[in-house]
C-alpha positions in Angstrom: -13.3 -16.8 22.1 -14.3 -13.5 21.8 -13.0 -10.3 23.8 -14.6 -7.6 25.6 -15.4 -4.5 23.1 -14.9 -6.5 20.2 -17.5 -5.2 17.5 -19.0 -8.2 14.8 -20.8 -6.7 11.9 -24.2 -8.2 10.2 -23.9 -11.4 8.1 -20.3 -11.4 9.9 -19.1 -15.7 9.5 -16.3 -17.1 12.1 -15.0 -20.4 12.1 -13.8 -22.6 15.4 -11.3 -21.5 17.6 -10.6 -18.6 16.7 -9.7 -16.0 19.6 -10.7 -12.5 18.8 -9.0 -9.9 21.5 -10.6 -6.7 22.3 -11.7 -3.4 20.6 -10.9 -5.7 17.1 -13.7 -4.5 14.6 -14.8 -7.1 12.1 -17.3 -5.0 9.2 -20.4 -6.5 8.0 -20.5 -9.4 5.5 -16.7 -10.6 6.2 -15.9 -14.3 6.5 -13.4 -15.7 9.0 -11.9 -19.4 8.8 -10.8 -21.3 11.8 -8.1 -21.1 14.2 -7.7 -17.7 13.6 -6.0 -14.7 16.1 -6.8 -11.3 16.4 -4.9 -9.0 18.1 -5.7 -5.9 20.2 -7.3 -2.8 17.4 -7.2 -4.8 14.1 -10.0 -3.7 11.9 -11.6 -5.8 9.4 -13.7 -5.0 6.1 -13.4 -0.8 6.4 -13.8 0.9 3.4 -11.2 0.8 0.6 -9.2 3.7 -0.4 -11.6 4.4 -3.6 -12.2 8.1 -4.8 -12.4 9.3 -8.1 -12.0 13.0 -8.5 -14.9 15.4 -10.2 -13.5 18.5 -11.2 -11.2 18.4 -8.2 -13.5 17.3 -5.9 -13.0 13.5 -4.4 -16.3 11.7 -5.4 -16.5 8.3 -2.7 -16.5 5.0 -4.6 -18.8 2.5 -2.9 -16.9 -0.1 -1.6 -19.3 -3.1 -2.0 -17.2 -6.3 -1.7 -15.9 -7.6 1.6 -13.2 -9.8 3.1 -12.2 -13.4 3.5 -9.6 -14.7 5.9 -8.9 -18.3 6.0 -7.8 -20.6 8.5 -4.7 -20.7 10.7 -4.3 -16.7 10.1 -2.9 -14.5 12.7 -3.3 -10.8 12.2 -1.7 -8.6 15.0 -2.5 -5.4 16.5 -3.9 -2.2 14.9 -3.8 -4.1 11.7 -6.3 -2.9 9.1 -7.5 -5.0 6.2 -10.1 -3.6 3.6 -12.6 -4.7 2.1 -13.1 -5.0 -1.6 -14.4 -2.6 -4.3 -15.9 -5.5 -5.7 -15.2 -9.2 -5.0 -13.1 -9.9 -1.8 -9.8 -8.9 -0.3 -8.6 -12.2 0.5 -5.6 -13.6 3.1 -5.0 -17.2 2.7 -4.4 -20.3 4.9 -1.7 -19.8 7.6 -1.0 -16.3 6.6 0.6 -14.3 9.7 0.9 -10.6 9.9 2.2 -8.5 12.2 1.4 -5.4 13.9 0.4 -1.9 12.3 0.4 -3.5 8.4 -1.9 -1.9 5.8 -3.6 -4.1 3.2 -6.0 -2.3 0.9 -9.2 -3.1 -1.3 -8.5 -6.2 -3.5 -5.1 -7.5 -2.4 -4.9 -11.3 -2.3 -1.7 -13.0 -0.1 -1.1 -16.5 -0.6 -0.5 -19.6 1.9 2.2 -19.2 4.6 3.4 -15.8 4.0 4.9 -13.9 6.6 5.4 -9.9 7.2 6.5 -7.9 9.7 5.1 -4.2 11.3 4.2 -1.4 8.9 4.2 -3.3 5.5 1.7 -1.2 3.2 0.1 -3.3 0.4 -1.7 -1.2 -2.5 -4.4 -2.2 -4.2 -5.2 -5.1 -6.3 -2.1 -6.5 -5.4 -1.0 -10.1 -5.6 1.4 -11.6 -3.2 2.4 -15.2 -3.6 2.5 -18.0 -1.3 5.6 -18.4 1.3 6.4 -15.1 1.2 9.0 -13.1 3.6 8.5 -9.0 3.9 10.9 -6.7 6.5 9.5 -4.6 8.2 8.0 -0.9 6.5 8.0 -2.7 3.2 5.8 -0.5 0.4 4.1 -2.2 -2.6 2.5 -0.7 -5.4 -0.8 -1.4 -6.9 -1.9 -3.6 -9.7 1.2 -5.9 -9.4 2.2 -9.8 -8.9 4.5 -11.0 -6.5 5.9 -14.4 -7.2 6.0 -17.4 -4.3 8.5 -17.9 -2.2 9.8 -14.1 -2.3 12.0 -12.6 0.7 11.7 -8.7 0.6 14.5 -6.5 2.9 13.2 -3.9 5.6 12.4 -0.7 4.3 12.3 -1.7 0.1 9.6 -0.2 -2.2 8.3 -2.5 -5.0 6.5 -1.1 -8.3 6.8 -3.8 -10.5 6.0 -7.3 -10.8 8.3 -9.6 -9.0 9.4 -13.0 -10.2 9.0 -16.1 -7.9 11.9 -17.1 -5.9 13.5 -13.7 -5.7 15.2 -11.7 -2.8 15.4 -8.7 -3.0 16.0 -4.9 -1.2 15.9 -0.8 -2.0 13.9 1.4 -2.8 13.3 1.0 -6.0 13.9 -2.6 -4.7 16.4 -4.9 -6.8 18.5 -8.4 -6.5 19.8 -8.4 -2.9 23.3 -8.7 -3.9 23.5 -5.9 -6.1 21.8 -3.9 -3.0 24.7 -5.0 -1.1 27.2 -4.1 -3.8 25.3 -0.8 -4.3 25.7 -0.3 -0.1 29.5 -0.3 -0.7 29.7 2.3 -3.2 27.5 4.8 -2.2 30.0 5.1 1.6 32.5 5.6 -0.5 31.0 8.2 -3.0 32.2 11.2 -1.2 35.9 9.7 -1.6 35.4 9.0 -5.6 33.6 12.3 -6.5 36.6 14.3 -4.7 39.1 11.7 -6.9 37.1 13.2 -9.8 37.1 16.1 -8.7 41.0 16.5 -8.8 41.3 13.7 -12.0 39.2 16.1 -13.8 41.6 19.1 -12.9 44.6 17.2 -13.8 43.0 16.4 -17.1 42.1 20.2 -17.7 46.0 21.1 -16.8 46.7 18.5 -19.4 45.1 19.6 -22.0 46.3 24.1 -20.9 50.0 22.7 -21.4 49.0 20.4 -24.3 51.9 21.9 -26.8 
Protein backbone atom coordinates (compact mmCIF):
# COMPACT_ATOMS: atom_id res chain seq x y z
CA UNK A 1 0.00 0.00 0.00
CA UNK A 2 1.39 3.04 -0.95
CA UNK A 3 0.41 6.71 0.22
CA UNK A 4 -0.37 9.80 -1.41
CA UNK A 5 3.02 11.98 -2.10
CA UNK A 6 5.15 9.12 -1.41
CA UNK A 7 8.18 9.54 -3.94
CA UNK A 8 9.88 5.86 -5.34
CA UNK A 9 13.20 6.33 -7.01
CA UNK A 10 14.49 4.37 -10.35
CA UNK A 11 15.39 0.65 -9.95
CA UNK A 12 13.55 1.22 -6.48
CA UNK A 13 12.51 -2.97 -5.28
CA UNK A 14 9.52 -3.44 -2.62
CA UNK A 15 8.41 -6.54 -1.38
CA UNK A 16 4.57 -7.67 -0.32
CA UNK A 17 2.69 -5.92 2.09
CA UNK A 18 4.48 -3.40 2.82
CA UNK A 19 2.51 -0.05 3.71
CA UNK A 20 4.35 3.01 2.73
CA UNK A 21 2.61 6.33 4.36
CA UNK A 22 2.85 9.62 2.72
CA UNK A 23 5.65 12.22 1.73
CA UNK A 24 8.20 8.94 2.68
CA UNK A 25 11.03 9.32 -0.03
CA UNK A 26 12.62 6.02 -1.07
CA UNK A 27 16.12 7.06 -3.42
CA UNK A 28 16.93 5.29 -6.48
CA UNK A 29 18.42 1.71 -6.46
CA UNK A 30 17.21 0.83 -2.75
CA UNK A 31 15.74 -2.57 -1.93
CA UNK A 32 12.79 -3.12 0.43
CA UNK A 33 11.74 -6.67 1.88
CA UNK A 34 8.21 -7.53 2.87
CA UNK A 35 5.96 -6.60 5.42
CA UNK A 36 7.58 -3.59 5.86
CA UNK A 37 6.12 0.14 7.51
CA UNK A 38 6.90 3.39 6.80
CA UNK A 39 5.87 6.16 8.60
CA UNK A 40 4.97 9.76 7.78
CA UNK A 41 8.61 11.79 6.29
CA UNK A 42 11.13 8.89 6.49
CA UNK A 43 13.72 9.23 3.82
CA UNK A 44 15.41 6.40 2.31
CA UNK A 45 18.90 6.10 0.38
CA UNK A 46 19.97 10.20 0.67
CA UNK A 47 23.36 10.85 0.36
CA UNK A 48 25.80 9.88 3.14
CA UNK A 49 27.62 12.34 5.21
CA UNK A 50 30.94 11.98 2.95
CA UNK A 51 33.31 15.09 2.39
CA UNK A 52 36.87 15.25 2.33
CA UNK A 53 38.36 18.66 2.82
CA UNK A 54 40.80 20.30 0.02
CA UNK A 55 42.75 22.99 1.43
CA UNK A 56 39.76 23.78 3.60
CA UNK A 57 37.36 23.52 1.19
CA UNK A 58 34.64 20.38 1.66
CA UNK A 59 35.24 18.30 -1.64
CA UNK A 60 31.60 15.99 -2.00
CA UNK A 61 32.36 12.19 -1.92
CA UNK A 62 30.05 10.33 -4.30
CA UNK A 63 27.90 8.31 -2.46
CA UNK A 64 27.42 5.32 -4.93
CA UNK A 65 26.08 2.39 -2.85
CA UNK A 66 22.45 2.18 -1.71
CA UNK A 67 20.24 0.64 0.92
CA UNK A 68 18.67 -2.65 1.85
CA UNK A 69 15.92 -3.09 4.35
CA UNK A 70 14.66 -6.55 5.04
CA UNK A 71 11.47 -7.94 5.94
CA UNK A 72 9.21 -7.24 9.00
CA UNK A 73 11.06 -3.71 9.46
CA UNK A 74 9.21 -0.74 10.82
CA UNK A 75 10.90 2.56 10.40
CA UNK A 76 8.84 5.52 11.93
CA UNK A 77 8.48 9.08 11.09
CA UNK A 78 11.06 11.59 9.75
CA UNK A 79 13.48 8.81 10.04
CA UNK A 80 16.45 9.06 7.65
CA UNK A 81 18.55 6.20 6.51
CA UNK A 82 21.64 6.70 4.01
CA UNK A 83 22.78 5.12 1.62
CA UNK A 84 26.17 3.70 1.27
CA UNK A 85 29.54 5.15 0.12
CA UNK A 86 30.10 1.92 -1.38
CA UNK A 87 28.20 -1.42 -0.70
CA UNK A 88 24.86 -1.02 1.20
CA UNK A 89 23.60 0.43 4.47
CA UNK A 90 21.73 -2.43 5.61
CA UNK A 91 18.68 -2.93 8.51
CA UNK A 92 17.99 -6.46 9.05
CA UNK A 93 14.89 -8.74 9.53
CA UNK A 94 12.30 -7.36 12.10
CA UNK A 95 14.38 -4.35 12.88
CA UNK A 96 12.02 -1.54 14.37
CA UNK A 97 12.99 2.05 14.72
CA UNK A 98 11.41 4.80 15.96
CA UNK A 99 10.74 8.26 15.11
CA UNK A 100 13.41 11.08 14.14
CA UNK A 101 16.60 8.32 14.39
CA UNK A 102 19.69 9.02 12.19
CA UNK A 103 21.53 6.07 10.55
CA UNK A 104 24.40 7.10 8.26
CA UNK A 105 26.35 5.63 5.20
CA UNK A 106 27.49 2.01 5.96
CA UNK A 107 25.83 1.15 9.25
CA UNK A 108 24.52 -2.44 9.39
CA UNK A 109 21.83 -3.36 12.50
CA UNK A 110 21.08 -6.82 13.10
CA UNK A 111 17.75 -8.96 13.60
CA UNK A 112 15.19 -7.72 16.11
CA UNK A 113 16.76 -4.72 17.41
CA UNK A 114 14.87 -2.06 18.79
CA UNK A 115 15.54 1.92 19.29
CA UNK A 116 13.77 4.59 20.30
CA UNK A 117 13.44 8.61 18.93
CA UNK A 118 16.62 10.46 18.17
CA UNK A 119 19.33 7.65 18.23
CA UNK A 120 22.21 8.86 15.92
CA UNK A 121 24.26 6.03 14.42
CA UNK A 122 27.78 7.06 12.74
CA UNK A 123 29.16 5.58 10.05
CA UNK A 124 30.31 2.19 9.30
CA UNK A 125 28.88 1.09 12.34
CA UNK A 126 27.92 -2.35 13.48
CA UNK A 127 24.99 -3.02 15.73
CA UNK A 128 24.23 -6.56 16.68
CA UNK A 129 21.14 -8.44 16.75
CA UNK A 130 18.44 -8.03 19.72
CA UNK A 131 19.57 -4.95 20.54
CA UNK A 132 17.84 -2.26 22.99
CA UNK A 133 18.83 1.78 22.56
CA UNK A 134 16.99 4.70 24.91
CA UNK A 135 16.12 7.28 23.42
CA UNK A 136 18.96 10.22 22.00
CA UNK A 137 21.50 7.45 22.18
CA UNK A 138 24.91 8.66 20.14
CA UNK A 139 27.34 6.11 18.49
CA UNK A 140 30.52 6.67 17.00
CA UNK A 141 31.83 5.51 13.75
CA UNK A 142 33.86 2.50 12.78
CA UNK A 143 32.71 0.48 15.84
CA UNK A 144 30.92 -3.12 16.80
CA UNK A 145 28.20 -3.48 18.94
CA UNK A 146 27.75 -6.96 20.36
CA UNK A 147 23.99 -8.85 20.28
CA UNK A 148 21.81 -8.60 22.77
CA UNK A 149 23.04 -5.09 24.05
CA UNK A 150 20.54 -2.71 26.20
CA UNK A 151 21.94 0.94 25.92
CA UNK A 152 20.31 3.76 28.58
CA UNK A 153 18.65 7.07 27.24
CA UNK A 154 20.91 9.73 26.55
CA UNK A 155 24.60 7.47 26.56
CA UNK A 156 27.35 8.19 24.01
CA UNK A 157 29.32 5.06 22.76
CA UNK A 158 32.93 5.37 21.19
CA UNK A 159 34.20 2.07 21.54
CA UNK A 160 33.38 -1.25 20.65
CA UNK A 161 30.92 -2.88 22.92
CA UNK A 162 30.89 -6.48 23.97
CA UNK A 163 27.69 -8.76 23.48
CA UNK A 164 25.45 -9.02 26.30
CA UNK A 165 26.19 -5.68 27.95
CA UNK A 166 24.07 -2.91 29.49
CA UNK A 167 25.18 -0.11 29.74
CA UNK A 168 24.61 4.01 30.31
CA UNK A 169 26.70 7.66 30.25
CA UNK A 170 28.25 9.47 28.31
CA UNK A 171 31.16 8.12 27.83
CA UNK A 172 28.72 5.09 28.41
CA UNK A 173 29.98 2.31 30.90
CA UNK A 174 28.44 -0.89 32.95
CA UNK A 175 24.97 0.16 34.14
CA UNK A 176 25.65 -0.38 37.70
CA UNK A 177 28.68 1.55 37.95
CA UNK A 178 26.41 4.50 36.22
CA UNK A 179 24.15 4.04 38.98
CA UNK A 180 26.93 4.05 41.62
CA UNK A 181 28.46 6.97 39.80
CA UNK A 182 24.66 8.75 40.03
CA UNK A 183 25.00 8.62 43.80
CA UNK A 184 28.23 10.30 44.19
CA UNK A 185 28.20 12.97 41.90
CA UNK A 186 24.51 14.48 44.31
CA UNK A 187 26.63 14.30 46.81
CA UNK A 188 29.83 16.01 45.48
CA UNK A 189 29.01 19.39 46.64
CA UNK A 190 28.79 17.85 50.32
CA UNK A 191 32.34 15.91 49.97
CA UNK A 192 34.35 18.79 48.25
CA UNK A 193 33.19 21.24 51.18
CA UNK A 194 34.28 18.07 53.82
CA UNK A 195 37.58 18.58 51.87
CA UNK A 196 37.53 21.69 51.89
CA UNK A 197 37.53 22.03 55.79
CA UNK A 198 39.69 18.37 56.20
CA UNK A 199 42.24 20.14 54.23
CA UNK A 200 42.21 23.21 56.60
CA UNK A 201 42.30 21.15 59.58
CA UNK A 202 45.27 19.40 58.15
CA UNK A 203 47.11 22.80 57.31
CA UNK A 204 46.33 23.91 61.11
CA UNK A 205 48.02 20.62 61.98
CA UNK A 206 50.84 20.81 60.49
CA UNK A 207 51.22 25.47 61.66
CA UNK A 208 51.09 24.01 65.33
CA UNK A 209 53.11 20.86 64.47
CA UNK A 210 55.83 21.53 67.46
Amino acid sequence: MIHPHVYIGDHVKIGDNTIIYPHVTIYDGCIIGNNCIFHAGAVIGADGFGFASDNGIYKKIPQLGNVIIEDEVEIGANTAIDRAVIGSTTIHKGVKLDNLIQIAHNVEIGENTAMASQVGIAGSTKVGSNCMFGGQVGLGGHITIGDNTKIGAQSGVISNIKKNSQIMGTPAIPIKRFMQSSIIIRKLPEIYQTLNRLEKEVEELKKNKP
